[in-house]
Structures are given as C-alpha cells and as structure tokens.
C-alpha positions as CSV (number, residue, x, y, z in Angstrom):
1,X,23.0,-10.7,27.4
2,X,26.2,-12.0,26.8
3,X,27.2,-13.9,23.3
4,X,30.4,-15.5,23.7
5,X,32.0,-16.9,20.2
6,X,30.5,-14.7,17.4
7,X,32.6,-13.4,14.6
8,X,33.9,-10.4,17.5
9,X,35.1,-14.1,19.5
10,X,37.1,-15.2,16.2
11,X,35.2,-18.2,16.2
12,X,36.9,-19.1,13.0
13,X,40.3,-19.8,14.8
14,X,39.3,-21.8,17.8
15,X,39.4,-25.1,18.0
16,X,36.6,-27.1,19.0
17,X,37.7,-27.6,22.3
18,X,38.3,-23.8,23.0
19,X,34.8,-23.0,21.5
20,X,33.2,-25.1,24.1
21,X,34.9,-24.1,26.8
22,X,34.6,-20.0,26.0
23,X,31.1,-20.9,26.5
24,X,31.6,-22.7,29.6
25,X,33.0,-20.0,31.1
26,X,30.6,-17.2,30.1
27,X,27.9,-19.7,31.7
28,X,29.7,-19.6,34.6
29,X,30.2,-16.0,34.9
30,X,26.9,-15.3,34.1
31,X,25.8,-17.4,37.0
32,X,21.9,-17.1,36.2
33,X,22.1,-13.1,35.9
34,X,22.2,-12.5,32.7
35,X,21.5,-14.9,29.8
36,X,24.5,-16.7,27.6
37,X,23.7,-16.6,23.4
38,X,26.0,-18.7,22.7
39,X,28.1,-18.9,18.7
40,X,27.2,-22.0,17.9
41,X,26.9,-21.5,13.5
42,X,29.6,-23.3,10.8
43,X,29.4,-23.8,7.6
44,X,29.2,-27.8,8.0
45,X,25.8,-28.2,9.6
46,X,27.1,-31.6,11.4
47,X,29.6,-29.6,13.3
48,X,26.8,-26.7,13.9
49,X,25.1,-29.6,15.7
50,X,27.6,-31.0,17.9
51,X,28.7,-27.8,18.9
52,X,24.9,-27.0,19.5
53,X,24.6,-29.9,21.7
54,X,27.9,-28.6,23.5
55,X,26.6,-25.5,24.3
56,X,23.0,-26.9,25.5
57,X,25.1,-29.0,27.7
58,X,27.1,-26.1,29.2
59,X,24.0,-24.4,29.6
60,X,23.6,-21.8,27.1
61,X,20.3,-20.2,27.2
62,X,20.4,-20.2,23.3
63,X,22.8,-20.1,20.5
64,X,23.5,-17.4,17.6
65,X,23.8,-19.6,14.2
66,X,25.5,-18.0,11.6
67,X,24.7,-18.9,7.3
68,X,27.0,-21.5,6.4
69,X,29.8,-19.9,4.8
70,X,32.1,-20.1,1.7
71,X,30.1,-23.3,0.3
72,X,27.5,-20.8,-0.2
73,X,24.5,-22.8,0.1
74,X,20.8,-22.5,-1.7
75,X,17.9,-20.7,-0.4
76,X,16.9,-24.4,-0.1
77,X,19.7,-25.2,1.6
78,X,19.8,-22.7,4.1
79,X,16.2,-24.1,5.7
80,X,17.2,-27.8,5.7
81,X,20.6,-26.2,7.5
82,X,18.9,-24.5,9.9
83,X,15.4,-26.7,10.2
84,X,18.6,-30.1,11.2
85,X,19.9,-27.7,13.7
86,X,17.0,-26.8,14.9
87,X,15.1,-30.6,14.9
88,X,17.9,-31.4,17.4
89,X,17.9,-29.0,19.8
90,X,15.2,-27.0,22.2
91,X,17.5,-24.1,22.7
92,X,16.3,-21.0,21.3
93,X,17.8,-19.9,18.0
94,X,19.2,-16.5,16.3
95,X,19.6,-17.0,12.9
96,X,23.3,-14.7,11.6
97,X,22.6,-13.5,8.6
98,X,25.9,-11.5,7.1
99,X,26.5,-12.0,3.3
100,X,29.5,-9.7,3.8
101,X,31.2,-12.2,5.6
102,X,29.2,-15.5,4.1
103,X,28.5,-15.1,0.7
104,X,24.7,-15.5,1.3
105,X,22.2,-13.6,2.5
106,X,18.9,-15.5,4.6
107,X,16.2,-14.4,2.1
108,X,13.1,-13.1,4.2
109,X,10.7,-15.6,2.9
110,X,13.4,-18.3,4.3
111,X,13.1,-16.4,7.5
112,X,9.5,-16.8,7.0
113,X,9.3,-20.4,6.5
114,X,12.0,-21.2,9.5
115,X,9.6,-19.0,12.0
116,X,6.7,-21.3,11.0
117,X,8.4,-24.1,11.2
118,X,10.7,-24.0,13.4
119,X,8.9,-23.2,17.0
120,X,12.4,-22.6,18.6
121,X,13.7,-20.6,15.8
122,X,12.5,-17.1,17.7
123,X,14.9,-14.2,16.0
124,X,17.6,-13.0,13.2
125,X,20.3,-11.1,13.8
126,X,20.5,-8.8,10.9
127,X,23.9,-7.4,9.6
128,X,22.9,-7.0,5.6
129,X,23.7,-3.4,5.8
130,X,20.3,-2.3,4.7
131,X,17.6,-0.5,6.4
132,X,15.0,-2.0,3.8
133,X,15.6,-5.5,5.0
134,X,14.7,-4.9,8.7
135,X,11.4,-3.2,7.1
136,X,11.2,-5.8,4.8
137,X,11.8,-9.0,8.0
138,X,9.5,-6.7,10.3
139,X,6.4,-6.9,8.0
140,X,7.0,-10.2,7.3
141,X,7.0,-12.1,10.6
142,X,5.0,-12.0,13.8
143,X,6.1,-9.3,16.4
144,X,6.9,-11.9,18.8
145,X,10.0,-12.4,16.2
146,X,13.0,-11.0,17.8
147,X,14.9,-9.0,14.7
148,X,18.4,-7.3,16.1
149,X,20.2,-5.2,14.5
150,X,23.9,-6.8,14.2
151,X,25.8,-3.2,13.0
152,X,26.1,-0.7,15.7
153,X,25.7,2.1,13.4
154,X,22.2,0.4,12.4
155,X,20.8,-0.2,15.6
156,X,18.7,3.3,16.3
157,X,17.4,3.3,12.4
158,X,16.7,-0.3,12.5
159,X,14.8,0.0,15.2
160,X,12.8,3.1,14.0
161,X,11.2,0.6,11.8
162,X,10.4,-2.7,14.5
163,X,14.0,-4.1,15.2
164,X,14.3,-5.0,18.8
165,X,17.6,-4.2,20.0
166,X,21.1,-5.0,18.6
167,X,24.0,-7.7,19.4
168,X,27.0,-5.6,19.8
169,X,30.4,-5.0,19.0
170,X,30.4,-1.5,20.8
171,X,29.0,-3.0,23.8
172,X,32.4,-4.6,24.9
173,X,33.6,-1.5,25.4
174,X,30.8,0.6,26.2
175,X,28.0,-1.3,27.8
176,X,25.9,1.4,29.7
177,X,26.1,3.7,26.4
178,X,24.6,1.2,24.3
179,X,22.0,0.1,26.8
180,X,21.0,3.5,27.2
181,X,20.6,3.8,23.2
182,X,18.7,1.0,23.1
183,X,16.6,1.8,26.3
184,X,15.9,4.9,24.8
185,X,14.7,3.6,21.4
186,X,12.3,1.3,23.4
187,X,10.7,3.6,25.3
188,X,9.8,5.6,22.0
189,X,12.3,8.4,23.0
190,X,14.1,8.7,19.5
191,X,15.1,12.5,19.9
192,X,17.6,11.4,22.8
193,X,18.4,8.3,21.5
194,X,19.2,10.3,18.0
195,X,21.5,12.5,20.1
196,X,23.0,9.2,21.9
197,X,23.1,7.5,19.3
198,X,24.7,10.8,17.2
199,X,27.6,11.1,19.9
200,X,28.5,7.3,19.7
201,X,28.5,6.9,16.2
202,X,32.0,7.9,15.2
203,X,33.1,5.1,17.7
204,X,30.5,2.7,15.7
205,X,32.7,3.6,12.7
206,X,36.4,3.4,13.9
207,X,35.8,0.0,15.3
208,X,35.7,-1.2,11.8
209,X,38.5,1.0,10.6
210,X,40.6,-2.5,10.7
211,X,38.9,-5.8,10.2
212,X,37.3,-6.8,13.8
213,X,37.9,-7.9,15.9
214,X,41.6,-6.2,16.1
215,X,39.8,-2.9,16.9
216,X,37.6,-3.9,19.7
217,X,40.7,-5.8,21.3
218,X,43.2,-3.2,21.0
219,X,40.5,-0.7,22.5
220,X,39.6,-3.1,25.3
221,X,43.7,-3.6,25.9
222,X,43.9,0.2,26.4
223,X,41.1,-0.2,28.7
224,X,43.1,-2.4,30.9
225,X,40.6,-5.6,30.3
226,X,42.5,-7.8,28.1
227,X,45.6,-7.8,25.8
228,X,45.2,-7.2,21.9
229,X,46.3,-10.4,20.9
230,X,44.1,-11.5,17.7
231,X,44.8,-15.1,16.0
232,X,46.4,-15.2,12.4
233,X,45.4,-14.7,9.5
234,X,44.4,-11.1,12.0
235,X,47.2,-9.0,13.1
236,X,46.8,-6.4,15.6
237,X,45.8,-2.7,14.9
238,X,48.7,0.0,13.2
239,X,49.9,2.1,15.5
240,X,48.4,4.8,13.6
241,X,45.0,3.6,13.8
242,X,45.4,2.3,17.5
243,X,46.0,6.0,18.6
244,X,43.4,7.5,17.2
245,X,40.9,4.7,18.1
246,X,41.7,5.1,21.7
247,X,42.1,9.6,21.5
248,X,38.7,8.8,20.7
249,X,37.3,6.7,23.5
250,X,39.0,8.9,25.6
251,X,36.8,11.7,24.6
252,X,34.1,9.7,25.0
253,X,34.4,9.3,28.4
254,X,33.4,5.6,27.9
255,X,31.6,2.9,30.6
C-alpha cells in the first residue's frame, strides 16, 4: 500500500489544499493496484474530519489518523476524537499512536474500546518504541485487528509476537527489501527474515540519524527520484551525514 501524508509527507507543513491534492495524486497513481492509506490525523478533530471527508472524496481506501498532538488530550478525549471521526466516515481507520512525536500515547484499553465500538476502526499503527505494547495490543484485541509496526527497526520483533506488517519509512527507498522482510515474517520463516531483517537494520538506524524526513529525502535525491527539499522548521541533511547515509545504501545494493 501506499500512505501518502504521514509524518515521512511533512503533513505538518502543508496547507490544506496541498494535503488534499498529495492524496489525489497517489489515488491516481495507484489506479486500483494498490490501495491508498491516506494521513488524514490533526490535532483539532474538526479539521481531522474535513480532511477525512476530503480524502473519502478523492478515494482513499482508508486514512492513517494520528493522536492529536501538542494539546495533549485525555484518555477520554482520545475516544470521543477518534469515535467523531470515525461516526462520520465509512473509510477504514489506522489509529497513529507516537507519543514521541504527540505527547500521548493511545492506552490499549482505549484501543479496546474504539475496536468495539467503532466497526470501521480496524488497526493501530504502533510507533511507542516498545516491544511490550505490541504484546500488550495483540492480547488485547481480536486477530482480525490489524497492529503495524510503525519503526522499521521494530517490524521483525513486533511481529514475532502478532503484529501484521509495518508502515514504512525504509520502504521509500527500498520496497522489495522490506516486502521480503515482511513476507518472510508471515510465512513463519523468522531465521531468514532475522538475517534480512539483520542486513537492513543499520539502514533502519541511519534514516533517523537527522530528524525525518530529511534522511529519507536526501537518500531518495541520490537515488535520482526526487530532490531533498524539506519544508522549514526541517533543513536538509549535513553533508557529513548525507555521505555516509548514501556509502551505505550503496552497499546495500538497494531496490
């Protein structure tokens, strides 16, 4: 799948307009073959909604909403945030749940009572940091509860004990790798999706070595894809970091 306008789209710096239409066009370049999870989160749940309603119209095939941020919200709060979303809507949602980035963390028991709730509330992407919290959602809700794994360097643990798969930042630059990882995790194969997964993780780590999405860009630019342009308060990657990010890649052999 493809998830236009997470944190890796710099959400935070487009305007509404531009949020809408990077959605648009991943619709459109999907064309029906792959589906379109589109950022839809904010930390005002009006605008969540309207931009919600934007992306249904589009034609997202579901949206990725992110805790409300900064106003850091009650456990209360978070399941009348996401249970409004959700009442106006019929889009499938992923719940964010990143208190690195948010200042709260989606308590599992608010998981719980969103899953029950909330019939089109189907998944969490999980990006807390700790393997305890994926065994903690896991034997909490159903197994037809989608739990990803939103940390590269998580996804092969995490899903050692019941995550799914992972959304990922790696991915941009290294799609067949990390489907392999993943495939190989699936199928129960964990001794060559530790060795994968082994291989790829100093890449996992580097990508983070400046605040993303600068990484990802800069690697992506010496791919030939894009430039490394990232909006301010972001500057691009030192020159320092930038060379050793891409020696690395190159070694990799990445596709």
């Amino acid at each position: 799948g493809i998830v236009p306008v997470g944190t890796t789209g710099e959400s935070p710096t487009l305007s509404h307009d531009e949020h809408i239409r990077v959605i648009e066009l991943a619709v459109r370049r999907a064309s029906g073959k792959t589906k379109v999870l589109a950022g839809t989160g904010s930390n005002s749940t009006q605008e969540a909604i309207e931009l919600t309603h934007e992306a249904e119209r589009v034609g997202a095939d579901g949206v990725l909403l992110v805790a409300p941020y900064y106003n850091r919200p009650t456990q209360e709060g978070l399941v009348a945030h996401f249970s409004a979303v959700a009442g106006s809507t019929d889009l499938p949602i992923v719940l964010y749940s990143i208190p690195g980035r948010c200042g709260v963390e989606i308590g599992v028991e608010t998981v719980v009572r969103l899953a029950e709730s909330r019939s089109n509330i189907v998944g969490i992407k999980e990006s807390g940091g700790s393997i305890e919290r994926f065994s903690q959602l896991r034997a909490a809700l159903p197994e037809s509860f989608l739990i990803l794994s939103g940390d590269d360097s998580m996804t092969l643990p995490a899903m050692a004990v019941g995550a799914c798969g992972v959304i990922s930042v790696a991915s941009n630059a290294a799609p067949k790798r990390v489907k392999k990882l993943v495939g190989l995790a699936l199928a129960g194969r964990f001794d060559a999706a530790l060795k994968e997964h082994l291989e790829l993780y100093p890449l996992f780590k580097d990508l983070f070595i400046e605040s993303n999405p600068a990484p990802i860009k800069a690697l992506l630019a010496g791919q030939g894809w894009m430039t490394d342009e990232v909006r301010l308060p972001l500057v691009p990657m030192t020159a320092g970091n930038r060379e050793r990010l891409l020696a690395l890649a190159d070694r990799l052999n990445l596709e």
